[in-house]
Structure formats: structure tokens, C-alpha cells
MARRO-986077 format. One line per field, with one value per residue (C-alpha): x, y, z; residue number from 0; residue in one letter. Coordinates in pm, 1 decimal. Example, Ala and Ser with C-alpha at 12.3 -4.5 7.8 and 13.67 -1.06 7.14 Angstrom:
BEGIN
east	[1230.0, 1367.0];
north	[-450.0, -106.0];
up	[780.0, 714.0];
i	[0, 1];
aa	[A, S];
END
This chain:
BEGIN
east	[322.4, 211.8, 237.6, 566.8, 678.1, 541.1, 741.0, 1067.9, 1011.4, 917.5, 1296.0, 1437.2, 1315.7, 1426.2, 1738.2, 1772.4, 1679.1, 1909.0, 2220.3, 2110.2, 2016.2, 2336.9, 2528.8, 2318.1, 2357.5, 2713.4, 2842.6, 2684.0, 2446.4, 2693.8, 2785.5, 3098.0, 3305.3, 3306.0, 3397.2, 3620.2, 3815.4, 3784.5, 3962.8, 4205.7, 4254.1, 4261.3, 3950.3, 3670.4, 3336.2, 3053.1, 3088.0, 3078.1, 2786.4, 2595.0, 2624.6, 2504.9, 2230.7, 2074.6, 2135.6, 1994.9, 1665.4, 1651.5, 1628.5, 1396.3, 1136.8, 1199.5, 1214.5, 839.3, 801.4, 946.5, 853.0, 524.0, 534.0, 706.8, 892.8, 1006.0, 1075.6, 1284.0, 1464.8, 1500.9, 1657.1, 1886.6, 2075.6, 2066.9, 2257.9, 2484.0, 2536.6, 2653.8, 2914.8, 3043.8, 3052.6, 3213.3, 3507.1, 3664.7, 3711.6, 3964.1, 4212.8, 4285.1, 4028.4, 3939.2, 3665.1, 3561.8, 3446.9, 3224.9, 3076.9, 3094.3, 2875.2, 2653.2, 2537.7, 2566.2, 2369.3, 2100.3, 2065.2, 2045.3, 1768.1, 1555.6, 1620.7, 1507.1, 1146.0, 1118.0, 1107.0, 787.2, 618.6, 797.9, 623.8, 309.9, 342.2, 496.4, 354.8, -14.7, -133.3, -159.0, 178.3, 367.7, 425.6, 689.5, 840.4, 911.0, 1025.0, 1250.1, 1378.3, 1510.1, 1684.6, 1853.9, 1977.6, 2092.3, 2262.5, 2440.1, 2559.0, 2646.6, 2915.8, 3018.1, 3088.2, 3263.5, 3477.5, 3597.0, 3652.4, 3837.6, 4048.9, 4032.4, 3771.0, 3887.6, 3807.6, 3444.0, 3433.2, 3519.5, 3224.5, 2994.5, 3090.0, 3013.0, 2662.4, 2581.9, 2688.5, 2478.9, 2227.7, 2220.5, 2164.0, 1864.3, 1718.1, 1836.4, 1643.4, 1300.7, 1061.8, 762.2, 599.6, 336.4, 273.5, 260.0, -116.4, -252.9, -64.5, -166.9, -530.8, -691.8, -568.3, -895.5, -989.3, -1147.4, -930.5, -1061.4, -750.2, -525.4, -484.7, -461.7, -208.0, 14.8, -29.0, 140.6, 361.2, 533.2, 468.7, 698.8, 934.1, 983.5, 1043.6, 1305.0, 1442.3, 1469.0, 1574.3, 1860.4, 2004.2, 2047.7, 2191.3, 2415.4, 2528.6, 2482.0, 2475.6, 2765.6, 3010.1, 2935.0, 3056.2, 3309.7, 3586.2, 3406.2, 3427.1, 3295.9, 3039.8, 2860.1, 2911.0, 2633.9, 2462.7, 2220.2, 2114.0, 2084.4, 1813.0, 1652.2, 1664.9, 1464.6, 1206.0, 1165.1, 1115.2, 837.4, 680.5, 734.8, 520.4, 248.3, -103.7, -306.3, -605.0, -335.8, -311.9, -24.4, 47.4, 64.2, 295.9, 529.5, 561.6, 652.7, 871.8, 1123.0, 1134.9, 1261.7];
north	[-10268.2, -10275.5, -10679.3, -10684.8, -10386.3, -10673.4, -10941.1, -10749.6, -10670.5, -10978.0, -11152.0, -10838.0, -10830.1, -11188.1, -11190.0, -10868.8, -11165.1, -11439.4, -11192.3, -11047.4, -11434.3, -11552.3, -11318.4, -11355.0, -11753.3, -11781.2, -11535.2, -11342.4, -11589.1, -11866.2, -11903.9, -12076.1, -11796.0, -11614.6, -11942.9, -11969.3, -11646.9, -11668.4, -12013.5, -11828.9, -11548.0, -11781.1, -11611.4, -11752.0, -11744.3, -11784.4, -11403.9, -11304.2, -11562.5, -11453.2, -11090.6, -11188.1, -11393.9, -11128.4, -10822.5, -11024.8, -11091.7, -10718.3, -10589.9, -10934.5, -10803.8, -10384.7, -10341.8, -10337.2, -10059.9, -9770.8, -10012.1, -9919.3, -9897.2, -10047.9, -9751.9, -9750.2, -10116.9, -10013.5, -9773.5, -9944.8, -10264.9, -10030.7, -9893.2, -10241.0, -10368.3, -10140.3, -10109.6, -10499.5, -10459.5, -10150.3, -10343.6, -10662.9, -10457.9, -10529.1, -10862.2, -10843.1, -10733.2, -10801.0, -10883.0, -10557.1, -10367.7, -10289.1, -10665.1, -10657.5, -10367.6, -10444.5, -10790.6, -10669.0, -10353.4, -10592.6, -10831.3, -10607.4, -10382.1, -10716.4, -10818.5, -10516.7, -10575.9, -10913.0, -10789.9, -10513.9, -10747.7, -10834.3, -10571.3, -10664.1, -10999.9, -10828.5, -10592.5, -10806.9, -11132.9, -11254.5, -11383.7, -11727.2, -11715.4, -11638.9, -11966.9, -12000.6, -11659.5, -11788.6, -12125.1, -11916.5, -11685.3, -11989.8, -12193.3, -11915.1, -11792.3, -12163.8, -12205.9, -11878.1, -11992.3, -12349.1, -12189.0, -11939.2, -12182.4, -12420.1, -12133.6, -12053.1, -12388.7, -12539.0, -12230.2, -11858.1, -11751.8, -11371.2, -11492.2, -11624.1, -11263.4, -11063.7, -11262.1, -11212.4, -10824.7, -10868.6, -11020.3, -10744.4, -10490.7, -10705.2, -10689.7, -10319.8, -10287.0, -10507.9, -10264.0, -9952.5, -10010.7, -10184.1, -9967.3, -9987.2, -9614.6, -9747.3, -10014.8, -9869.5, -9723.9, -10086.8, -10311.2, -10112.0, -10042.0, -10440.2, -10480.0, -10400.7, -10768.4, -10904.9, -11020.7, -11322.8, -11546.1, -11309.9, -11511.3, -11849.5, -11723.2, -11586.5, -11907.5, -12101.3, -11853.1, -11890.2, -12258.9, -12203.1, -12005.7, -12265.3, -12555.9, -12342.1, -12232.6, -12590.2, -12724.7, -12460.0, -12561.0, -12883.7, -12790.5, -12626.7, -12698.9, -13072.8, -13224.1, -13026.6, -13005.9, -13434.8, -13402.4, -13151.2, -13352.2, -13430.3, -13037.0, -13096.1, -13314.1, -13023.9, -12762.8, -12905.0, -13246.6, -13079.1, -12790.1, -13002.1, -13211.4, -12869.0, -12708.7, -13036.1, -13080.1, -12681.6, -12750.1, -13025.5, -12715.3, -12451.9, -12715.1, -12767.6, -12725.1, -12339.2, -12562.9, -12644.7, -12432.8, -12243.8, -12037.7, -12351.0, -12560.4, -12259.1, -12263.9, -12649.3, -12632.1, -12368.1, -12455.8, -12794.7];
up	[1442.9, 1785.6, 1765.3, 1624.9, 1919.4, 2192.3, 1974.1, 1985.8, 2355.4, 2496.6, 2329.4, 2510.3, 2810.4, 2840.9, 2718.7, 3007.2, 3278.8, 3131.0, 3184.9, 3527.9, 3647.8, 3464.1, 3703.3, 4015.5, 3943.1, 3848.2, 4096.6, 4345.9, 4461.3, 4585.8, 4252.8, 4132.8, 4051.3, 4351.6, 4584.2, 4316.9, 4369.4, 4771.7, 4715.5, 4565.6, 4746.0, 5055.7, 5216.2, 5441.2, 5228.2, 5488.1, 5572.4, 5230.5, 5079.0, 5410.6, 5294.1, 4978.5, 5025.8, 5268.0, 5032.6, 4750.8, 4994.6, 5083.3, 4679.1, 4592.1, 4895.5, 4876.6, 4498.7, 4435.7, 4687.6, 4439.2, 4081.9, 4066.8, 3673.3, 3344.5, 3282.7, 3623.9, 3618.6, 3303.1, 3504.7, 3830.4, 3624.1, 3426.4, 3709.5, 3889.6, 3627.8, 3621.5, 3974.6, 3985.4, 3659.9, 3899.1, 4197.1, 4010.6, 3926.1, 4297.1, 4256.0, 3990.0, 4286.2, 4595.0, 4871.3, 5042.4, 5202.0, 4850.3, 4816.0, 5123.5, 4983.5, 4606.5, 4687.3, 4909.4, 4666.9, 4372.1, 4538.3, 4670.3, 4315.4, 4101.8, 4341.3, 4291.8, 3915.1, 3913.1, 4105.2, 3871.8, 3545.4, 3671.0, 3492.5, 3139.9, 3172.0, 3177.4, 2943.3, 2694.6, 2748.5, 2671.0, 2999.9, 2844.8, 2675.7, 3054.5, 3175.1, 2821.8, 2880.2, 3249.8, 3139.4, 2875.2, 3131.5, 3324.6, 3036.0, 2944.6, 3278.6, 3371.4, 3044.0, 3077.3, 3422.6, 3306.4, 3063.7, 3324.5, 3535.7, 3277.8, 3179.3, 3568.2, 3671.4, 3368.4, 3277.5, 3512.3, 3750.1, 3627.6, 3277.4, 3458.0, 3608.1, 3284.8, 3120.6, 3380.7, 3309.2, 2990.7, 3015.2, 3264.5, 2990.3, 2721.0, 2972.8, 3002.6, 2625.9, 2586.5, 2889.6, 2713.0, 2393.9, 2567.3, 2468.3, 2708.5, 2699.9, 2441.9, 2645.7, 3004.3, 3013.8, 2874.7, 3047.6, 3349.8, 3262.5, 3352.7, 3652.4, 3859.3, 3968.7, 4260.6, 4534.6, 4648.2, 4525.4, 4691.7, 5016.2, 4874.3, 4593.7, 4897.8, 5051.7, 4731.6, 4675.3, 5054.3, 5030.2, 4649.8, 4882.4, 5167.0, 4871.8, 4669.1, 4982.0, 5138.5, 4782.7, 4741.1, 5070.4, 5000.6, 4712.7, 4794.0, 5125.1, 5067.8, 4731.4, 4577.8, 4870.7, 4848.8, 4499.2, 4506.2, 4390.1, 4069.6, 4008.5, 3576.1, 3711.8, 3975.8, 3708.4, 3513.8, 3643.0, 3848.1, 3607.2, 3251.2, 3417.5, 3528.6, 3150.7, 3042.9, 3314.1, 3213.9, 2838.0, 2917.3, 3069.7, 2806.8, 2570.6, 2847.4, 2670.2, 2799.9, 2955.6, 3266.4, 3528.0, 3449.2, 3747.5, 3999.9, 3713.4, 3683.2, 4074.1, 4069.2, 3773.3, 3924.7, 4266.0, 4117.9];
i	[0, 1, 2, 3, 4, 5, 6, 7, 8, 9, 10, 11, 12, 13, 14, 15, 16, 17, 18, 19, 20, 21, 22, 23, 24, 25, 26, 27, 28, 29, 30, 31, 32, 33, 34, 35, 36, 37, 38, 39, 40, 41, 42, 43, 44, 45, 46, 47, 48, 49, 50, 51, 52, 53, 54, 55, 56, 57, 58, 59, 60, 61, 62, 63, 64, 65, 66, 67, 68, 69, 70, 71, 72, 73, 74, 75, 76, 77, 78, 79, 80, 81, 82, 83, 84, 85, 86, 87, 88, 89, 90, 91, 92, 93, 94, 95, 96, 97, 98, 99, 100, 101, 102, 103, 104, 105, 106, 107, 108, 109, 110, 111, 112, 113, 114, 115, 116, 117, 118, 119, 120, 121, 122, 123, 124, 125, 126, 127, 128, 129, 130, 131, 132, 133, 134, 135, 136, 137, 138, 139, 140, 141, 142, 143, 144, 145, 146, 147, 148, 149, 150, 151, 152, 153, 154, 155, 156, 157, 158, 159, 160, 161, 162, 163, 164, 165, 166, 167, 168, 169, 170, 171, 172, 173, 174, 175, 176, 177, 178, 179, 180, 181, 182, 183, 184, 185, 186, 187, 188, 189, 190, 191, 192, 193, 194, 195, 196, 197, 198, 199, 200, 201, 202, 203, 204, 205, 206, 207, 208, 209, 210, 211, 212, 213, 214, 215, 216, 217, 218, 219, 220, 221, 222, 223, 224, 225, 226, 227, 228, 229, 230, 231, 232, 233, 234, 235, 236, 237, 238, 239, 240, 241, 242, 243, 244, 245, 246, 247, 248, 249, 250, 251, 252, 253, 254, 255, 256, 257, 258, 259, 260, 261, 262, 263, 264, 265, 266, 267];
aa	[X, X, X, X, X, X, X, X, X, X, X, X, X, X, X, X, X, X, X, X, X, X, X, X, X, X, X, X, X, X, X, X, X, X, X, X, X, X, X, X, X, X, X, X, X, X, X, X, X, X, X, X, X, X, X, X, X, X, X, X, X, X, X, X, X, X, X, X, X, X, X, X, X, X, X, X, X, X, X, X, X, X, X, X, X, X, X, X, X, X, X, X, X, X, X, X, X, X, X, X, X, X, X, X, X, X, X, X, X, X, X, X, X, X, X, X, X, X, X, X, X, X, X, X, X, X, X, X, X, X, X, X, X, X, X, X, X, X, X, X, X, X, X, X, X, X, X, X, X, X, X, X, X, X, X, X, X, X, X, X, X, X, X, X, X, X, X, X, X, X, X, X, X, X, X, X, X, X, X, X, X, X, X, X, X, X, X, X, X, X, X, X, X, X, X, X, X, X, X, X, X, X, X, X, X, X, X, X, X, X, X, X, X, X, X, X, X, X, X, X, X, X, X, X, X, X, X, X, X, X, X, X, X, X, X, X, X, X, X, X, X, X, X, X, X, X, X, X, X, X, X, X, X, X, X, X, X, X, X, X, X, X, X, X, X, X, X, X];
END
């Protein structure tokens, strides 16, 4: 029972991610559909992806100071969902203050969602088994996003946008039937370890941040405005080669050091 409960949990919890990232990826994040709509709307974006980007910071880095729990992680990644199919609803209309507003609560609420699903790795996830649920998390997201995109760029960004809506609400529902309360007191009961890795696993994980940050700029700021008039191209070329190199590392064997692989494979 209580193996079939983890089971059922662990598919939930990442399906939860793959709709939240989807969004954060394909929209809010300097995805696609929102340049999309500024194009059309005949609006400057640096204000607005600025906004964005440094609400979505402020949720990644203040979340874990009020998720302190599963249930809580349940709760915080709830509302942040809902909070960003709220705030999407703007965008359907005619730029206003409401889309300053709408992106930068989106942005900062799907932020603290994505920190809090933290806790549903643990709780659902053998430790040995995390480095797949990651790698899963990540292929779904980007495939979500791929189609997303796809659908915004070959027919309506508002068709984009009432998908990403969707996801959000498809999202809501995995969270609304995760059941973690027979899971919180054990998940939470090993966790007395000595800290002597602390500093050099703070040490990769800036080193992780400075890569994906580095990587992400050129990404976007370099690579796809190079290629921007080969608009079917940039929707996927970049992200296929991403879902593969993140497969090899779903089928990586346990005696590799899982933590520092996982690091490597999604800052690439």
C-alpha cells in the first residue's frame, strides 16, 4: 500500500513540475509566447522579461523560508499555481498595468512553487532513484514547452496562452490529490547528518548556478536572436538535443555520483 501511495505520488508530483516548468519555460521565463504577444501588441520586452526574470529569482531564493514541510510544500505549490493561471488571464487583452503586475506575481509565485517541489522529491523518491525523477521532471517540462511553443509560433500565441492555462489548471489537480500526510513524519525523520559536505555542495551548486546562468544567456540573448529568422528551427533545435543528453542520464548506473551528473546534465 504504502509502496504503491509513493508510486502514485512520485508520477504526480512530476507531472505537477512538467506543467509549472512548461509555463515558466514557454512563457514567463522569456519564453516564446510572451515575446510573442509583446510582438504583437507592439511593446518593448526588456522591461517586462527584466521584471520577470527578477520576480522569478525572488520566489526560487525566498520560497524555502516559509516551506519548511511536504504539506506545506503541497500548499505553497498549490496556490503558486494558481496564482500564475490568475495572473495569465491579462494577457489575453490589451497591454496594461495588469501585465506588469500579472508577470511579475506569476513569475515570483511559480518560483516559490518550483523550490517547494523539493520536498516531493524526497518524500517520494528513493534517494538512489532521484537523479531519474530529475531527469523526468526535465523531459517533460521541455517537451511541454516544445509544443507550446510550436503551437504559438505556427498558429496563435492566445491559443499558446490558453494552453499554458490549461497545464497550470492540470497542474493544480495533480497537487490537489498528492497525498503526502503519511509521508511527512518519515521523509522528515533522517535528515540528522553531519555537515561536513555542506560547504563544498554550496560550492557546486553556485558553480551549477554561474554555468546555467552563463549558458541561458547565451541562449537566449545570442544563439536564438542569430537564428531568429529560422523561427521552426529555434522552437526545438536546441531543446531535442537536451531531452537526449537527459535520457543518457536517466539510464546512468547508481555506482555514479548522481548528485554532481544531475548538476552537469541540466545546466547543459
Amino acid at each position: 500500500m504504502k509502496r504503491a501511495l509513493i508510486h502514485d505520488g512520485r508520477m504526480q508530483s512530476i507531472l505537477a513540475f512538467s506543467f509549472l516548468s512548461g509555463y515558466i519555460l514557454s512563457f514567463v521565463f522569456e519564453g516564446q509566447i510572451l515575446y510573442s504577444l509583446l510582438e504583437l501588441h507592439n511593446v518593448t520586452a526588456s522591461g517586462y522579461i527584466m521584471l520577470a526574470i527578477a520576480a522569478q529569482f525572488l520566489g526560487l531564493f525566498t520560497g524555502g523560508m516559509y516551506t519548511k514541510s511536504a504539506e506545506q510544500a503541497r500548499i505553497v505549490m498549490f496556490f503558486g499555481l494558481g496564482i500564475s493561471l490568475i495572473t495569465s488571464v491579462p494577457f489575453f487583452f490589451a497591454p496594461s498595468l495588469l501585465w506588469g503586475i500579472g508577470l511579475a506575481a506569476g513569475a515570483y509565485s511559480s518560483g516559490a512553487a518550483l523550490a517547494a517541489w523539493g520536498y516531493f522529491l524526497k518524500a517520494f523518491t528513493p534517494r538512489q532513484e532521484r537523479l531519474r525523477t530529475c531527469a523526468d521532471v526535465l523531459i517533460g517540462s521541455n517537451i511541454i514547452m516544445i509544443a507550446l511553443n510550436l503551437l504559438s509560433t505556427k498558429l496563435s500565441p492566445f491559443l499558446g496562452l490558453a494552453l499554458v492555462v490549461l497545464s497550470l489548471l492540470l497542474g493544480m489537480a495533480c497537487i490537489w490529490t498528492l497525498n503526502v500526510q503519511p509521508l511527512s513524519q518519515e521523509s522528515e525523520a533522517g535528515t540528522s547528518r553531519a555537515q561536513d559536505n555542506l560547504r563544498k555542495g554550496v560550492l557546486l551548486l553556485c558553480l551549477f548556478v554561474a554555468v546555467l546562468t552563463i549558458n541561458s544567456g547565451l541562449m537566449y540573448h545570442v544563439i536564438n536572436p542569430a537564428f531568429a529568422h529560422l523561427g521552426e528551427l529555434t522552437v526545438w533545435y536546441w531543446s531535442v538535443p537536451y531531452i537526449a543528453a537527459l535520457l543518457v542520464l536517466r539510464k546512468l548506473p547508481a555506482r555514479i555520483k548522481h548528485s554532481r551528473m544531475l548538476y552537469a546534465g541540466m545546466a547543459g
